[in-house]
C-alpha positions as a Markdown table, in Angstrom:
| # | Residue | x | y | z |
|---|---|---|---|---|
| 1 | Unk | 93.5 | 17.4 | 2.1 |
| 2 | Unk | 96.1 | 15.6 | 4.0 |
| 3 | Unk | 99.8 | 15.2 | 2.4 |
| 4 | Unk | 102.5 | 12.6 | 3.2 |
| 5 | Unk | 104.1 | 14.9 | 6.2 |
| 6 | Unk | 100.8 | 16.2 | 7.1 |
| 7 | Unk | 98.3 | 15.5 | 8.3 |
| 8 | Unk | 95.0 | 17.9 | 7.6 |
| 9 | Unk | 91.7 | 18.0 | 9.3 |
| 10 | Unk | 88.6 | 20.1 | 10.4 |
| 11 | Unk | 88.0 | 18.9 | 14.1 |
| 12 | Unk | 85.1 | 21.3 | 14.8 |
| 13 | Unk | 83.2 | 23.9 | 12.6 |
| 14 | Unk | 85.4 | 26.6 | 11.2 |
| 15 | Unk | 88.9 | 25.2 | 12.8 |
| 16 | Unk | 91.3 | 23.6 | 10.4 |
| 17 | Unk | 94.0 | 21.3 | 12.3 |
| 18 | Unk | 97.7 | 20.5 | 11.3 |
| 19 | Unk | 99.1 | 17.3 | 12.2 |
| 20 | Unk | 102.8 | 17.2 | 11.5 |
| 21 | Unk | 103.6 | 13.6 | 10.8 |
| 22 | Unk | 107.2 | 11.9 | 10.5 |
| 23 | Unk | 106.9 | 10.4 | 14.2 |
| 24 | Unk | 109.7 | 8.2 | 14.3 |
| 25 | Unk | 112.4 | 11.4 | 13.1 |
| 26 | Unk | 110.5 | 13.2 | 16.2 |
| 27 | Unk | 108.6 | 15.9 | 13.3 |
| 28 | Unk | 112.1 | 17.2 | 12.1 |
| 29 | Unk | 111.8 | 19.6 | 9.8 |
| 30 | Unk | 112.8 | 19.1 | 6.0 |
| 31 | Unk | 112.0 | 20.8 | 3.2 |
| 32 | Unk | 109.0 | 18.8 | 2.4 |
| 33 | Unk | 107.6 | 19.2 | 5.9 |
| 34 | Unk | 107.9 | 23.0 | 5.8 |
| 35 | Unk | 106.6 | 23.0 | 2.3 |
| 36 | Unk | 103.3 | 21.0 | 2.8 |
| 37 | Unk | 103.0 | 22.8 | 6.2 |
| 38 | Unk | 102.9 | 25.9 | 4.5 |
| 39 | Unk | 100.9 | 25.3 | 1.3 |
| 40 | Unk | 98.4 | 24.1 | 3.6 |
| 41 | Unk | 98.5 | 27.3 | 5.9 |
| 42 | Unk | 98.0 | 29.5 | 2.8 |
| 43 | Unk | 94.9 | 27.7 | 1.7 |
| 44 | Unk | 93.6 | 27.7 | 4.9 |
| 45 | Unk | 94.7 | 31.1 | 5.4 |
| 46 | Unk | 92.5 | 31.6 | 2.0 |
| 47 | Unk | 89.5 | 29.5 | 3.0 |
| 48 | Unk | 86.2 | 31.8 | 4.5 |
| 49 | Unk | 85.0 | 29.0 | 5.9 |
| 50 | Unk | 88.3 | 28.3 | 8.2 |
| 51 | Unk | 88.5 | 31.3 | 11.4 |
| 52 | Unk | 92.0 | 29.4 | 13.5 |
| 53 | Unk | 94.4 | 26.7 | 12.6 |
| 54 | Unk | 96.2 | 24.5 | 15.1 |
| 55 | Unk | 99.7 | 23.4 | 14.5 |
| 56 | Unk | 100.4 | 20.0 | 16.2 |
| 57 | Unk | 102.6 | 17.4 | 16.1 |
| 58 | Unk | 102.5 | 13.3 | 16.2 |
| 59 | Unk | 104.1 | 10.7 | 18.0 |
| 60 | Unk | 105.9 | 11.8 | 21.1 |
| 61 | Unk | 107.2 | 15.2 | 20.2 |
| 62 | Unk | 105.8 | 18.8 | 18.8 |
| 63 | Unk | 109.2 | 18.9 | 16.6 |
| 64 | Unk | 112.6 | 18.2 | 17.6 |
| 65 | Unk | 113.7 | 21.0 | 15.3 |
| 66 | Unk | 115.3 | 21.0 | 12.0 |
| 67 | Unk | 116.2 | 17.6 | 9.7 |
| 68 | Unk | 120.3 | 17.7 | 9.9 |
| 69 | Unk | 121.1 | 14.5 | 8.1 |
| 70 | Unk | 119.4 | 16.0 | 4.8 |
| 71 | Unk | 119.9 | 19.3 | 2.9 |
| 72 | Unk | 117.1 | 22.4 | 4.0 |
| 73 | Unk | 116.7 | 25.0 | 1.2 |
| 74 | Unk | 114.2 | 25.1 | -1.3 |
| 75 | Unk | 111.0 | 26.2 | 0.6 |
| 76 | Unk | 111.5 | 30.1 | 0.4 |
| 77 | Unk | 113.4 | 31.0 | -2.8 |
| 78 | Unk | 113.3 | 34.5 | -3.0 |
| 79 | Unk | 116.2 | 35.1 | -0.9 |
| 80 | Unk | 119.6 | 35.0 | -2.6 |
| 81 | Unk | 122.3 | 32.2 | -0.7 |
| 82 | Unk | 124.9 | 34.5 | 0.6 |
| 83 | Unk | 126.0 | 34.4 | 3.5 |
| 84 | Unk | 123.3 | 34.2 | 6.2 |
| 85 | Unk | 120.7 | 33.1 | 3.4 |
| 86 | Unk | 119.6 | 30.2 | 6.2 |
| 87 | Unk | 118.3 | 32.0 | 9.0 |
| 88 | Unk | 117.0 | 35.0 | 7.0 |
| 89 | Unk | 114.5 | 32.9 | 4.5 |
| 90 | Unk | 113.9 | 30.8 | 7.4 |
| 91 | Unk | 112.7 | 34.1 | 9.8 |
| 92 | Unk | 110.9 | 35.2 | 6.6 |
| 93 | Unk | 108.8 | 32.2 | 6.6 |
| 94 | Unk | 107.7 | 32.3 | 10.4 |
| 95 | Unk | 107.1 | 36.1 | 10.0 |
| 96 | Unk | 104.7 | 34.5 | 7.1 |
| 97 | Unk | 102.4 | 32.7 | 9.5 |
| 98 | Unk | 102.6 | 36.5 | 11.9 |
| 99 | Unk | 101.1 | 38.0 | 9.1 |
| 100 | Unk | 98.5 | 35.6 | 8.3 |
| 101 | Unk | 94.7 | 37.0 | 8.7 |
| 102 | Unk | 93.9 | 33.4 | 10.7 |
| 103 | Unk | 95.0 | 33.2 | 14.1 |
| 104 | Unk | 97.2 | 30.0 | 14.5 |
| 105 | Unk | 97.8 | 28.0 | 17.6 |
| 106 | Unk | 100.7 | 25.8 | 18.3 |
| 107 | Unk | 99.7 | 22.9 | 20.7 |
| 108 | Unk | 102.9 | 21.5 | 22.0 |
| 109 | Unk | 103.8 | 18.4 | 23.8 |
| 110 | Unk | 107.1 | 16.3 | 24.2 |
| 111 | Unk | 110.3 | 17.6 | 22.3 |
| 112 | Unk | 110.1 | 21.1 | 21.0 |
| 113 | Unk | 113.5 | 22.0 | 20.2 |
| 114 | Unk | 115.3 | 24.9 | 17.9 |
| 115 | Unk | 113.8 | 25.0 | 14.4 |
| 116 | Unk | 110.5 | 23.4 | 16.2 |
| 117 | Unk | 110.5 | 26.4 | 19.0 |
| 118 | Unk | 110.7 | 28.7 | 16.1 |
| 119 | Unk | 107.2 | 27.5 | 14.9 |
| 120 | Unk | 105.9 | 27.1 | 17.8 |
| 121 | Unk | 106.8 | 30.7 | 18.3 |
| 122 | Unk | 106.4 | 32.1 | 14.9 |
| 123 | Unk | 102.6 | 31.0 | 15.8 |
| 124 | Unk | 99.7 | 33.5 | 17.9 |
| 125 | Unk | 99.4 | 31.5 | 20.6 |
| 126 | Unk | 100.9 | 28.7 | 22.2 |
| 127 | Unk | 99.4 | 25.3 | 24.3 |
| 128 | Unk | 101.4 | 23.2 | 25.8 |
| 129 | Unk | 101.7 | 19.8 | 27.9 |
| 130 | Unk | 102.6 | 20.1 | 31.2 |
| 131 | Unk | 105.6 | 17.9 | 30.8 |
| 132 | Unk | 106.3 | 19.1 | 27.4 |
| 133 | Unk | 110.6 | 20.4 | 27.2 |
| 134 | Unk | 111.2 | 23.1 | 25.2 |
| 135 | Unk | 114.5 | 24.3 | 24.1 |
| 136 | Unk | 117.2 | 25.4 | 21.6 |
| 137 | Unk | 120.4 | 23.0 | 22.2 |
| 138 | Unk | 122.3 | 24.2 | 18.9 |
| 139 | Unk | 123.7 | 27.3 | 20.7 |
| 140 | Unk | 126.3 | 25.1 | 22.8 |
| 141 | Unk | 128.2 | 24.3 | 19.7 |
| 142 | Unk | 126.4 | 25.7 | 16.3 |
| 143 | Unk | 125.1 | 29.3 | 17.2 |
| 144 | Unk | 122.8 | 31.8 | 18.1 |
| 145 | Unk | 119.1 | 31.1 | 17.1 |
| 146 | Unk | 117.9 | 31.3 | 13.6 |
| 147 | Unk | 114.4 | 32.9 | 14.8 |
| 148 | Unk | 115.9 | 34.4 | 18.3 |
| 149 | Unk | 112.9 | 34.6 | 20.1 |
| 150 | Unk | 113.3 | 33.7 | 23.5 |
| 151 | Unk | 114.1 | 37.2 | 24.8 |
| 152 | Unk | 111.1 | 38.6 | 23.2 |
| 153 | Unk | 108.8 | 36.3 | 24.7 |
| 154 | Unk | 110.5 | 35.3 | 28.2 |
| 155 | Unk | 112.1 | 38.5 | 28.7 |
| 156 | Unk | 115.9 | 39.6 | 29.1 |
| 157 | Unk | 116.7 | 37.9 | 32.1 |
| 158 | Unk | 115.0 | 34.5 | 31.6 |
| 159 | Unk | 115.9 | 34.8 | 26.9 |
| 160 | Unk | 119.0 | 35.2 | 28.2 |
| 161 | Unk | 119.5 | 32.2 | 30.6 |
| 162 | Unk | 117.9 | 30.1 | 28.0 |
| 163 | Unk | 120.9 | 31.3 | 25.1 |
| 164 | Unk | 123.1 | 30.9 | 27.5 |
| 165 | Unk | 122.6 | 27.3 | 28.8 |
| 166 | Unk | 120.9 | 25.8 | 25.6 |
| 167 | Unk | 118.8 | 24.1 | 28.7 |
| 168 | Unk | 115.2 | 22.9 | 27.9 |
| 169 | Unk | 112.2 | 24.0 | 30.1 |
| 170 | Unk | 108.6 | 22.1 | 30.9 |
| 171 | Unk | 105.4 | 23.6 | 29.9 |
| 172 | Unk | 104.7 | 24.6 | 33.1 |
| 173 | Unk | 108.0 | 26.6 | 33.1 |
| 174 | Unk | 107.1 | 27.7 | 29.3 |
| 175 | Unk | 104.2 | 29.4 | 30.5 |
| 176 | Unk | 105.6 | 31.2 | 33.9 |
| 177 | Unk | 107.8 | 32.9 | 31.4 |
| 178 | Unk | 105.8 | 34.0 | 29.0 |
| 179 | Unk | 106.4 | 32.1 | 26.1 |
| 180 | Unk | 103.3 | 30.0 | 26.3 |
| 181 | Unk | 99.6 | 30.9 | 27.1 |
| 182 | Unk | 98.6 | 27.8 | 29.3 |
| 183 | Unk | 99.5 | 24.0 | 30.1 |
| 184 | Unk | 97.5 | 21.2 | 30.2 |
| 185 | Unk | 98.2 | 17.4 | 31.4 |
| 186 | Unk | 99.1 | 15.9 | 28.3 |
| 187 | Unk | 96.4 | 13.7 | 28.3 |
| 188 | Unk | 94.0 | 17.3 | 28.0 |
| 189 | Unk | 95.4 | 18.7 | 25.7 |
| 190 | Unk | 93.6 | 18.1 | 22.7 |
| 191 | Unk | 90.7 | 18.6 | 24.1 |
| 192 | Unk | 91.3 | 21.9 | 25.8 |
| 193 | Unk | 93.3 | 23.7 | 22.6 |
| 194 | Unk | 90.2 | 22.7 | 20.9 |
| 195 | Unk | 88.0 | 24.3 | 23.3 |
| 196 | Unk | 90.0 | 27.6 | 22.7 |
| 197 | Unk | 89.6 | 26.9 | 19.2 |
| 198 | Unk | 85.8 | 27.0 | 19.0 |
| 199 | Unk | 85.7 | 29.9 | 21.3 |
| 200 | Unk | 88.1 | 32.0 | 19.1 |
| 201 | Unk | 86.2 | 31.0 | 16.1 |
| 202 | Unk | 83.0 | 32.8 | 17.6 |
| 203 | Unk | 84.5 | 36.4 | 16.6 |
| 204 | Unk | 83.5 | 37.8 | 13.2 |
| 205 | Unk | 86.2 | 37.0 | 10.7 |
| 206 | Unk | 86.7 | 40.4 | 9.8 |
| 207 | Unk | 86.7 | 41.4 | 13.4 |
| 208 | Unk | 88.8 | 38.5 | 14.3 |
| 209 | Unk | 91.5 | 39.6 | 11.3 |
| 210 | Unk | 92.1 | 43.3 | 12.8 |
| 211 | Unk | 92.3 | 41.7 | 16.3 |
| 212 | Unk | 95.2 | 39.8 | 15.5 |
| 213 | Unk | 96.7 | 42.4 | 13.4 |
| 214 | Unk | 96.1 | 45.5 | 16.1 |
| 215 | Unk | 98.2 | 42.8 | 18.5 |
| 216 | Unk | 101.2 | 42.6 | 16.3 |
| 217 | Unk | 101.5 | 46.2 | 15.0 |
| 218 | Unk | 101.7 | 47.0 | 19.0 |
| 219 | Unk | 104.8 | 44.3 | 18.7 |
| 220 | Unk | 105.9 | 46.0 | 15.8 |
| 221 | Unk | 106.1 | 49.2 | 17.4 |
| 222 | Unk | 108.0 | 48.0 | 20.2 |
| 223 | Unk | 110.8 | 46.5 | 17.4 |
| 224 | Unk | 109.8 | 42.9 | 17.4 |
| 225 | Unk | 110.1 | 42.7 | 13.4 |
| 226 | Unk | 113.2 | 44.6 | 13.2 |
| 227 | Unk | 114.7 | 42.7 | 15.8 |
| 228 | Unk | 114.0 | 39.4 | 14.9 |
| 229 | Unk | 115.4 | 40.1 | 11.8 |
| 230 | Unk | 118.3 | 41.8 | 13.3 |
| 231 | Unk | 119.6 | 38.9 | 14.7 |
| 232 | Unk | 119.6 | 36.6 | 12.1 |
| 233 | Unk | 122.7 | 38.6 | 10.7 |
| 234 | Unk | 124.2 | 37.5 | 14.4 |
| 235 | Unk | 123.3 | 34.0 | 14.0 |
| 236 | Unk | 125.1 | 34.2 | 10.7 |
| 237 | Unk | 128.4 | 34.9 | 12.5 |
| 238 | Unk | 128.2 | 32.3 | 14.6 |
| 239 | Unk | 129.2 | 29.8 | 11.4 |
| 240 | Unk | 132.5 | 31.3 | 10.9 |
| 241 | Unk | 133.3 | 30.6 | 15.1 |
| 242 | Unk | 135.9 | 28.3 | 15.4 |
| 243 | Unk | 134.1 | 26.4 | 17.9 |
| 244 | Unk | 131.5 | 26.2 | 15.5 |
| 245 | Unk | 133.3 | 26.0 | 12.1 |
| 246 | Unk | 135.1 | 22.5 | 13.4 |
| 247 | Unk | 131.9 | 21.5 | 15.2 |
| 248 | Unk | 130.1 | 21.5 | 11.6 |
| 249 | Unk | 132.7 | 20.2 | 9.6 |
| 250 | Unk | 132.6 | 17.1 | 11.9 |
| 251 | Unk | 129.1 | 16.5 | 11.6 |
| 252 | Unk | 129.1 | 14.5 | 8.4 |
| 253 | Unk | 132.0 | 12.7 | 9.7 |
| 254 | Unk | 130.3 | 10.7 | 12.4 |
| 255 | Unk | 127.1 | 9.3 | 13.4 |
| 256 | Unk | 124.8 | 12.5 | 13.9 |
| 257 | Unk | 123.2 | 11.1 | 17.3 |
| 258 | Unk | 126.9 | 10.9 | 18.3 |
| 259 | Unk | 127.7 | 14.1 | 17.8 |
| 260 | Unk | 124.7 | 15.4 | 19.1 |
| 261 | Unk | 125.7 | 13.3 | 22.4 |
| 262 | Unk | 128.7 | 14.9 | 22.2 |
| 263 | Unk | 127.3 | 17.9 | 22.6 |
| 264 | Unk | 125.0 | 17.6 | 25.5 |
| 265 | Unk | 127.3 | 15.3 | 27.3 |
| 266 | Unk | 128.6 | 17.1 | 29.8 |
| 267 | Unk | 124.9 | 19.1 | 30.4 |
| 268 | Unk | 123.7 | 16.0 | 31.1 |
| 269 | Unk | 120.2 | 16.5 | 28.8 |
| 270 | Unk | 118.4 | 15.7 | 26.0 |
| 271 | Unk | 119.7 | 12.5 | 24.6 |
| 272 | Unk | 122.1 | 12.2 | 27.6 |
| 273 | Unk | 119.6 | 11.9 | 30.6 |
């Protein structure tokens, strides 16, 4: 079942687990990452037998977003590359894994950074590691988010701060604002996402199906959809910034870790601690 980016396996009756595996580029994600990642959700997605999927990641990081150093575009097709094609077929496939009948889980620990923090986010619920740091760093010199979700799961005040700063947070700050369910020591954390696991995969798939669903039409209601997707036409217009036009013209210039230094040098994070 398992693919070269991922890894696939059935820890416990009726849970199907999701392993993504290019440790040494921290889980960035490429094309074939998202496509093997996906396939695998829609079988599983498919499969009686499966009632939650966990999203995790290997080596010291969830996902330390998307893969920069190589071209990102042939996983969702239907939507035609004008201008803001990126960030829509991007939102379209997290709001793919929202309308899944399977609940999914992301379990995060170490780096979970901007295209990572969209799974992560795209996903039902969210476990992470204590010392997990969690964070979108591109709005400091690229733009807004692609999936802007931090100020519908932290709320206005703490969204805000977070697209303001570009600053990372721990677990335990992830869940006192909102965005995640509960921490763990890293250690635990297998162990206890499992134990959620099993206990989700008690309900009645049927059952289990409308639950979910009755949870994200409330969302809906409240403009979650609509929003999301508003704001991908906002991250579009952060590409033709100056800032950000010379800022991504220079990037195949120079070493990518140097200009990613660049840009968290004088926050003193990420790469620059």
């Amino acid at each position: 079942m398992s693919t070269d980016n991922v890894l696939i396996d059935n820890p416990a009756e009726m849970v199907r687990r999701f392993t993504l595996n290019r440790p040494k580029k921290r889980n960035a994600l490429n094309d074939d990452v998202r496509k093997e990642l996906f396939d695998g959700l829609r079988d599983g997605d498919r499969d009686r037998s499966i009632s939650v999927m966990i999203i995790r990641g290997s080596g010291e990081a969830f996902s330390a977003g998307y893969e920069l150093s190589q071209p990102n575009h042939n996983v969702e097709r239907a939507i035609a590359k004008t201008d803001g094609w990126w960030s829509r077929h991007v939102v379209n496939n997290w709001f793919e894994i929202w309308d899944m009948s399977t609940p999914v889980i992301a379990q995060v620990h170490g780096w979970c950074l901007a295209g990572g923090s969209e799974l992560a986010n795209a996903c039902d619920l969210i476990y992470v590691a204590e010392d997990a740091k969690i964070g979108y760093p591109p709005v400091r010199l690229m733009s807004p988010p692609d999936m802007q979700w931090q100020t519908w799961m932290m709320g206005l005040r703490k969204g805000m701060e977070a697209l303001l700063t570009g600053d990372h947070m721990s677990g335990l700050e992830a869940v006192q604002s909102g965005m995640a369910n509960r921490a763990f020591p890293v250690n635990d954390l297998d162990k206890n996402v499992l134990i959620i696991a099993e206990r989700i995969a008690k309900i009645p798939l049927d059952l289990l199906a409308l639950n979910k669903r009755s949870a994200h039409r409330a969302m809906e209601a409240a403009g979650i959809r609509n929003g999301i997707r508003s704001t991908t036409d906002i991250q579009a217009l952060g590409f033709h910034q100056p800032s950000s036009k010379e800022y991504m013209g220079n990037l195949g210039s120079k070493d990518l870790k140097e200009r990613l230094s660049e840009r968290d040098r004088d926050f003193n994070d990420y790469r620059e601690t």
